[in-house]
C-alpha positions in Angstrom: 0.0 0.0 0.0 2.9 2.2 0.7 4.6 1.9 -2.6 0.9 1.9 -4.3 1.2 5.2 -2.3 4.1 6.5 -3.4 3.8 5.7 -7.3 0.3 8.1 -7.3 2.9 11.2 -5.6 5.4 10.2 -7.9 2.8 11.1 -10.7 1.1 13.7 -9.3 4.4 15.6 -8.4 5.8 14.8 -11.9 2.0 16.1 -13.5 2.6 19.6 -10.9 6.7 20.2 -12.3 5.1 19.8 -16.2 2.4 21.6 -15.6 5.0 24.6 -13.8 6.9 24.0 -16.9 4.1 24.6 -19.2 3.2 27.5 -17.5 7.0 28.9 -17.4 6.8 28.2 -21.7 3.6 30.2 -21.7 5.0 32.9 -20.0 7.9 33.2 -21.5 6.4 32.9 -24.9 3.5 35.4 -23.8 6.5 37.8 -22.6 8.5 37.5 -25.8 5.5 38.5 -27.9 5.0 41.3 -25.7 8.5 42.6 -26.0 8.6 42.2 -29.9 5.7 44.1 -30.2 7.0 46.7 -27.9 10.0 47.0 -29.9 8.0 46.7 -33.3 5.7 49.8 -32.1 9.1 51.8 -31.3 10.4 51.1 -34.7 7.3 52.5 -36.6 7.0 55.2 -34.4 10.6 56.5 -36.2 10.5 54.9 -39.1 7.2 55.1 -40.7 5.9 58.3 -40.6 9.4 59.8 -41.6 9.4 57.6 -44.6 5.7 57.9 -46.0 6.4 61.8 -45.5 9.8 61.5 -47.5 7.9 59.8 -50.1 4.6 62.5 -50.5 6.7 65.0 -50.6 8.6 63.2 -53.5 5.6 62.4 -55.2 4.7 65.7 -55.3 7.7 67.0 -56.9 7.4 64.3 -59.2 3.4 64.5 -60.4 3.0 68.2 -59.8 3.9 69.1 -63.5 0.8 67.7 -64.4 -1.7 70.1 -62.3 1.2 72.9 -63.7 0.2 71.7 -67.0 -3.8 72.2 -66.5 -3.7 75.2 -64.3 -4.7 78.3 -65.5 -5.4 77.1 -69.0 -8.2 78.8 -69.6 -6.3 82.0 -69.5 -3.5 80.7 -71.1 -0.9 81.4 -67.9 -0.5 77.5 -67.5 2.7 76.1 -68.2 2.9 74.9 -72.2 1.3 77.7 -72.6 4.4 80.5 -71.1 6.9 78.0 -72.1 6.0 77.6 -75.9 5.5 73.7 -75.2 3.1 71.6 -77.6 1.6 68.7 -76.2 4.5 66.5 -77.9 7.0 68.6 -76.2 5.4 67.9 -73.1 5.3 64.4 -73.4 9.2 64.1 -74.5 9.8 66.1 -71.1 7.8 63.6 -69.0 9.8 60.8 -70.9 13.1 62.2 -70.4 12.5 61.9 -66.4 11.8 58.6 -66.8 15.2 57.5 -68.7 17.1 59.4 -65.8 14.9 57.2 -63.4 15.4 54.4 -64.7 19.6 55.1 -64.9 20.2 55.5 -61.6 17.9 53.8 -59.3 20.6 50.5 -59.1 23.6 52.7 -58.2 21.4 54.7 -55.8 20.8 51.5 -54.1 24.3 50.7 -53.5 25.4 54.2 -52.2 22.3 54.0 -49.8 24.3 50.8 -48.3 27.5 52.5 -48.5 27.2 55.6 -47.0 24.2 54.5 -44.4 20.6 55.6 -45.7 20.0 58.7 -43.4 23.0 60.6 -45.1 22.0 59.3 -48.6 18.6 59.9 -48.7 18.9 63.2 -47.1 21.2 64.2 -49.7 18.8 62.8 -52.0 16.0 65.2 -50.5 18.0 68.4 -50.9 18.8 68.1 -54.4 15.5 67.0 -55.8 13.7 70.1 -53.9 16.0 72.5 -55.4 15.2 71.3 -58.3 11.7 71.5 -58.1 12.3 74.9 -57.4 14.5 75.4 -60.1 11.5 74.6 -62.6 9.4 77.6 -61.4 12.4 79.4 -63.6 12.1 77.5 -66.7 11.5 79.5 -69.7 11.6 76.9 -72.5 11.2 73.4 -73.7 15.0 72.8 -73.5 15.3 74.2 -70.3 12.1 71.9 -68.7 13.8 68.9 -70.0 16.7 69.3 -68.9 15.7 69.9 -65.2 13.6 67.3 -65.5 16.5 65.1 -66.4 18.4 66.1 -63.2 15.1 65.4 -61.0 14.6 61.7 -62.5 18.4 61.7 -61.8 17.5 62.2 -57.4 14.4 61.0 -57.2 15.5 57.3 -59.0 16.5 56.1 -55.5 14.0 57.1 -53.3 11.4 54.6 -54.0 13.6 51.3 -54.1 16.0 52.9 -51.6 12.6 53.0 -49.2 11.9 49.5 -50.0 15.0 48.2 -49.2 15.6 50.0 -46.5 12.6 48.3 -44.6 14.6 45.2 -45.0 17.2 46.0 -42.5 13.8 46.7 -39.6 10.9 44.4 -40.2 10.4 40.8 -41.0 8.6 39.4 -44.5 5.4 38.9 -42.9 5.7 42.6 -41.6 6.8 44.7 -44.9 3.9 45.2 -47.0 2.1 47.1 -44.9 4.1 49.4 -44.4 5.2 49.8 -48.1 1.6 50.3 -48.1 1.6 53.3 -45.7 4.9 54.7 -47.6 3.9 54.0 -51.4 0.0 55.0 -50.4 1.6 58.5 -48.9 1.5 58.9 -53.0 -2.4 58.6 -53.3 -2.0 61.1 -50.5 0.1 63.3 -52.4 -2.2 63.1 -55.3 -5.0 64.3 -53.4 -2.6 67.5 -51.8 -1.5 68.0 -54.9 -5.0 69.0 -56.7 -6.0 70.6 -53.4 -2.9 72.8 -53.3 -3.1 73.5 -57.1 -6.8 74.7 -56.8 -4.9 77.2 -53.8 -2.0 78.2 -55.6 -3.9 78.7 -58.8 -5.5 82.1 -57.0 -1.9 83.0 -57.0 -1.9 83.9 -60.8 0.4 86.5 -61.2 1.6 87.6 -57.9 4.7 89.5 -58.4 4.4 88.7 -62.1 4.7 84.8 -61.9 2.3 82.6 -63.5 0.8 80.1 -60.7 2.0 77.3 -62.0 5.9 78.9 -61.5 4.5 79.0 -57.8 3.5 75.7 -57.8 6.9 74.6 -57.9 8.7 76.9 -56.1 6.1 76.2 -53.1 6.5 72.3 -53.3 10.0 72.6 -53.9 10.8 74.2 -50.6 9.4 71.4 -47.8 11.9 69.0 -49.1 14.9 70.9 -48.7 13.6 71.7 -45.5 13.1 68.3 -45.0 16.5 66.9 -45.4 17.9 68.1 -42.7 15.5 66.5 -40.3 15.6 63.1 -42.7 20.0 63.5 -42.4 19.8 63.7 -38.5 16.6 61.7 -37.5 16.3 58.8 -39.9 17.7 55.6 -38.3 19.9 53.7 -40.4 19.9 49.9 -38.9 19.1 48.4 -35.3 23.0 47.8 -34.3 23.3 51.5 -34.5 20.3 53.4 -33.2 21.1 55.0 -29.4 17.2 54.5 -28.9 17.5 50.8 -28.4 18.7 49.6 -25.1 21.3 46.7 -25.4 18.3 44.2 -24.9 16.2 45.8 -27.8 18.6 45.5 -30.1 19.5 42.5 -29.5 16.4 41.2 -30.0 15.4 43.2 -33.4 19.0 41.5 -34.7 17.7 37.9 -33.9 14.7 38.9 -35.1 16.4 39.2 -38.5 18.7 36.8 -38.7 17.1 34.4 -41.3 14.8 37.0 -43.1 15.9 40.9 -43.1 19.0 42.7 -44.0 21.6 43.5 -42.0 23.6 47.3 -41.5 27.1 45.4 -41.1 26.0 42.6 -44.2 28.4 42.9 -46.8 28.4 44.9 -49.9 27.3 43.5 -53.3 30.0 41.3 -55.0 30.8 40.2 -58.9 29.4 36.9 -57.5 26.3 37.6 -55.6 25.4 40.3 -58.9 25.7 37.2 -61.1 23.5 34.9 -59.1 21.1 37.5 -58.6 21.4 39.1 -62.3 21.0 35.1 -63.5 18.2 34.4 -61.1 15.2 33.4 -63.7 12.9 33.7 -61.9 13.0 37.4 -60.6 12.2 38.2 -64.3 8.6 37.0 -64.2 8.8 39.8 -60.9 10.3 42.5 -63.3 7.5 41.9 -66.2 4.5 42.0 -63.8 6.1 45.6 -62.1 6.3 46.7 -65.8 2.6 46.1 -66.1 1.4 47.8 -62.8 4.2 50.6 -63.9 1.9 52.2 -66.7 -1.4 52.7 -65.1 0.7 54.1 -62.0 2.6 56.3 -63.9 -0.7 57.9 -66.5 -2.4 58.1 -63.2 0.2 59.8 -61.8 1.0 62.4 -64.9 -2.6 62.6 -66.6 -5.4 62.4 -63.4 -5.7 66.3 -63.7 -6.2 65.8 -67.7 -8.4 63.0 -67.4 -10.7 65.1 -64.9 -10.8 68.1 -67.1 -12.3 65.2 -69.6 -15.0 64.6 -67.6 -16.2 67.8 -67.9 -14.9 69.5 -64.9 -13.5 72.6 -65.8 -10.1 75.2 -65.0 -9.6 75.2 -60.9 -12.3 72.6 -60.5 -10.5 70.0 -62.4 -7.6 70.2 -59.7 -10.2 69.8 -57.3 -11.7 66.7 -58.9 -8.3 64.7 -58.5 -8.9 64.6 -54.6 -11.2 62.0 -53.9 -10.2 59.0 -56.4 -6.6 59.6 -54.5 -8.0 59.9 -51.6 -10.2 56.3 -51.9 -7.1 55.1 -52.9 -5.1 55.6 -49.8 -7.9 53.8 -47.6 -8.3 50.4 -49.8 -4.4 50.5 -50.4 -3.9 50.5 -46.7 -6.5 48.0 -45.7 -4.9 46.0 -48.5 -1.8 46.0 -47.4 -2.9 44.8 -44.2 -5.0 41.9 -45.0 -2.1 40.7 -47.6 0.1 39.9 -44.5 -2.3 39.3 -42.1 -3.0 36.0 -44.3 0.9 35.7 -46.0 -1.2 36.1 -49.3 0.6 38.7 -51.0 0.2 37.4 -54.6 -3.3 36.3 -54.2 -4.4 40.2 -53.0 -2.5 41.7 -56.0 -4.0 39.6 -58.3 -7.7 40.5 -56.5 -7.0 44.1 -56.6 -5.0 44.3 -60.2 -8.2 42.8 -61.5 -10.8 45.2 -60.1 -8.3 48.1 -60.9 -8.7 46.9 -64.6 -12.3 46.4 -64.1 -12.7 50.5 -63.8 -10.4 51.1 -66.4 -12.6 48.7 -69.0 -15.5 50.7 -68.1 -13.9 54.0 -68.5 -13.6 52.8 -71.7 -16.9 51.3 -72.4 -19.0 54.0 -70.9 -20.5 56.9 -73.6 -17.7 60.0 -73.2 -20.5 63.0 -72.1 -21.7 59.7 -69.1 -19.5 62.5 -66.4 -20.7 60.1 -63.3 -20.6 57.4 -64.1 -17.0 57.8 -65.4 -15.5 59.4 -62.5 -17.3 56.5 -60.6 -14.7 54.3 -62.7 -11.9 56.3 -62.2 -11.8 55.9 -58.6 -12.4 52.3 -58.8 -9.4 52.4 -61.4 -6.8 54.8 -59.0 -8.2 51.9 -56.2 -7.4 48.8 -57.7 -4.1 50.5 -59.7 -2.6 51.9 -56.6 -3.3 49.2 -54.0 -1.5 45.8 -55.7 1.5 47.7 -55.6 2.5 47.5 -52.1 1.9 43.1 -51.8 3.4 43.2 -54.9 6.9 44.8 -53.8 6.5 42.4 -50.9 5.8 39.3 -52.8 9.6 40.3 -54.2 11.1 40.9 -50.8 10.2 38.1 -48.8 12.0 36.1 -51.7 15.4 37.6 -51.6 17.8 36.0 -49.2 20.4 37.9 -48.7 21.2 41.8 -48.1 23.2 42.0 -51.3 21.1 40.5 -53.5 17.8 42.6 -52.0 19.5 45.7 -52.7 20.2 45.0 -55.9 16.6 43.0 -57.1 14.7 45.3 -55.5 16.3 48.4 -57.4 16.2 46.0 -60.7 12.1 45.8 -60.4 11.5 49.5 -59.8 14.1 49.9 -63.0 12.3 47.3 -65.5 9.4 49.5 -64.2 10.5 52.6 -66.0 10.0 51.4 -69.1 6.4 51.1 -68.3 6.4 54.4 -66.7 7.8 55.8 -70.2 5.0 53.9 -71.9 2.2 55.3 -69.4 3.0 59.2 -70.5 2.5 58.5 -74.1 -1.2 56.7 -74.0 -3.4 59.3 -72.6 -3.6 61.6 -76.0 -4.4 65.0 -75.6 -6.8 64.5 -78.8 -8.7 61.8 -77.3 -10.1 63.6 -74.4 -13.9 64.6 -76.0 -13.8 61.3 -76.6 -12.8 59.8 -72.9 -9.0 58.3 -73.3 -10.3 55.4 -74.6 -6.5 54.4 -75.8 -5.3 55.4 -72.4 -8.1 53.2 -70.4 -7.7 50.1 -72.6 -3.8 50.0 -72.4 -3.7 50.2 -68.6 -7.0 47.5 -68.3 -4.9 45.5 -70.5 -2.0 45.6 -68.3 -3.5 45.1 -64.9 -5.0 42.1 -66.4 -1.2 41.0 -67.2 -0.5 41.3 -63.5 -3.5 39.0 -62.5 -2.0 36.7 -64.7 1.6 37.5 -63.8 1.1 36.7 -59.9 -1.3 33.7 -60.4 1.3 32.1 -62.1 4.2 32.9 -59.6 1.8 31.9 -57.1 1.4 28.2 -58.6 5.1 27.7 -59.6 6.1 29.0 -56.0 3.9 26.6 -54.7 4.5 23.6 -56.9 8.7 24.5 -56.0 8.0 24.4 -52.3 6.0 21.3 -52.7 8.6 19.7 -54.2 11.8 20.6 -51.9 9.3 19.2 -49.1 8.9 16.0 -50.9 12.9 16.0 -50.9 13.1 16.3 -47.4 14.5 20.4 -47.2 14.8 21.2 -43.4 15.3 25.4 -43.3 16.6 25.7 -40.3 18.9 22.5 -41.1 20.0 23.3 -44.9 20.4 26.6 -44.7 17.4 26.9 -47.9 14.1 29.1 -47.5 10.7 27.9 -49.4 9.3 30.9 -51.0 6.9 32.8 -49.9 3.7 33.9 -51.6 
């Protein structure tokens, strides 16, 4: 009986010290996730709003030459109009931007590794808003173009440099949404951008400058105010951040150690540029950012033109811009969100690609004087456009493995993207617009189609790959390989 005794407090004392156990797990675990959030919060309290502000005020040194081109028209102060421009002119000047962009966004990358990305993009800042500025002087076609030229030249690495930048703070699963706050900072900037126009449009002819000169000269000023802030307040990587404690930044470096990038990784080599340059399958990424890259980029140029289509007319066109940008920013966010809340970042882009494409097909569809129903489709259109964009850039991400190799694939999508962007100012013709775009509408319907089918496929052949290392018995942690992510 005493032994019978003994066994049942053996059992029940060995029941109490796993149950303790369990408990201890629990609360570590519980404790953990507290901590990461904690730190995660701290992180987007310095990084994120910096960065989407950086961006809008890019954007809208970038897409304000379109309200400059539409303002004032009607008394012929707008900007073709004091600058002797004809439409084609125009349209060679929006190209020429593009080629600069396109040039320079891969080295931009690299010097934002090099020289840390709170001194490169806060050079970056300073040049581009001078330059802004610089085109409230232009007098010609020759001299738009070239600044132009010099502002595709500084803006080329903001955009990629933003992207990759998130690498070296948050995890896959935690990127897209906040590419979605940064990128959607853009819808933002579209909306400001008409609403500021409509202001500075009253400004015709204050001390003898047309308003759209004022246009630029005003947006131009914020961002070389900017860069001061951005060169001393922008954090560069965890490791070097004095707002960490020790234990903080310890924990954002293990946080990262299989699927970020890292301030003290090393810098792009011959070898790692050929693997990543002969990596096949980062081309089927490059082709579908060349489709989302023309509807993004007419939206960008032509939303003011396309407005004044509809039958809005002088100041109220600018005014008109607001809300399809500003529809945009909510869906893109909520997106975002729900893209890596369910690690489904192909699936969303495909969803949202194909309803962007639904507006533009009934843009095109609809009779030209149907106003309502129209701009009904445009917002769906700016929507659906605007808010793949962000789970797209993180469908690429999450599938780069190493610092070097992000760097430079992430500044190779945004680059096969200019071609697109070059494509996008040429299909909204200036004599289509009794007739509603229908060139322009079609084209970019066309294209966001392409992306559906673009990120359905990666999504099967991702899936089938994964399947199949499984079936060969990959271990991650063990072999040192990563199943893609989708």
């Amino acid at each position: 009986m005493a032994a019978e005794t003994a066994t049942i407090f053996d059992v029940e004392e060995k029941g109490q010290e796993g149950a303790i156990h369990e408990a201890t797990v629990t609360f570590e675990a519980d404790n953990n996730a507290v901590k990461r959030k904690a730190l995660i919060w701290k992180q987007d309290l310095r990084i994120v709003p910096l960065s989407a502000g950086i961006y809008l005020l890019c954007y809208l040194d970038r897409s304000n030459i379109g309200n400059a081109k539409t303002l004032n028209k009607n008394t012929h102060d707008d900007l073709l109009s004091d600058t002797g421009m004809t439409n084609y002119q125009y349209i060679i000047a929006l190209m020429v931007f593009l080629i600069a962009y396109a040039i320079f966004e891969v080295p931009s990358n690299y010097f934002l590794k090099k020289l840390s990305p709170s001194k490169w993009i806060g050079f970056l800042m300073l040049c581009w808003g001078a330059i802004t500025m610089g085109l409230g002087g232009t007098k010609s076609y020759a001299a738009v173009t070239g600044v132009r030229f010099l502002l595709g030249v500084f803006e080329a690495g903001l955009f990629p440099g933003l992207v990759y930048y998130l690498t070296f703070w948050y995890r896959i699963e935690e990127r897209s949404i906040r590419v979605a706050f940064i990128l959607a900072s853009a819808t933002l900037a579209g909306a400001f951008g008409g609403a500021i126009a409509y202001g500075v449009g009253h400004m015709n002819g204050t001390s003898g400058l047309s308003a759209w000169r004022w246009l630029f000269i005003l947006e131009g000023i914020p961002s070389c105010l900017s860069s001061i802030l951005v060169f001393f307040f922008l954090p560069d990587y965890p490791e070097t951040v004095n707002w960490l404690d020790s234990e903080e930044k310890e924990l954002a470096i293990t946080r990262l150690a299989t699927e970020g990038s890292h301030g003290h990784g090393e810098d792009l080599t011959w070898k790692q540029a050929k693997e990543t340059l002969t990596d096949w399958r980062l081309y089927a990424h490059y082709a579908i950012y060349f489709g989302i890259s023309v509807p993004f980029s007419s939206l960008s140029l032509f939303t003011p033109s396309i407005t004044a289509g509809l039958g809005y007319k002088d100041l109220n066109a600018q005014l008109f811009t607001v809300p399809p940008y500003a529809v945009a920013y909510v869906v893109t966010i909520l997106v975002s969100w729900s893209a890596d809340h369910f690690d489904a970042r192909a699936l969303h882009s495909a969803v949202f690609a194909t309803i962007g494409a639904a507006g533009f097909m009934g843009s095109a569809l609809l009779p030209a004087h149907s106003y309502s129903a129209r701009y009904g489709c445009l917002i769906v259109a700016t929507s659906g456009a605007f808010s793949c964009i962000p789970p797209l850039l993180g469908f690429l991400s999450s599938n780069m493995f190493t610092t070097a190799s992000a760097g430079l694939a992430i500044a190779l999508n945004i680059s096969f993207g200019a071609p697109g962007q070059i494509a996008g100012v040429w299909i909204y013709k200036a004599d289509e617009a009794k007739i509603g775009y229908p060139t322009g509408h079609w084209t970019n319907a066309g294209l966001l189609f392409f992306v559906t089918v673009g990120c359905v496929f990666l999504r099967l052949w991702y899936g089938w790959m994964n399947r199949k290392m499984i079936k060969a018995g990959v271990n991650e942690e063990v072999d040192g390989r990563r199943l893609f992510r989708y």
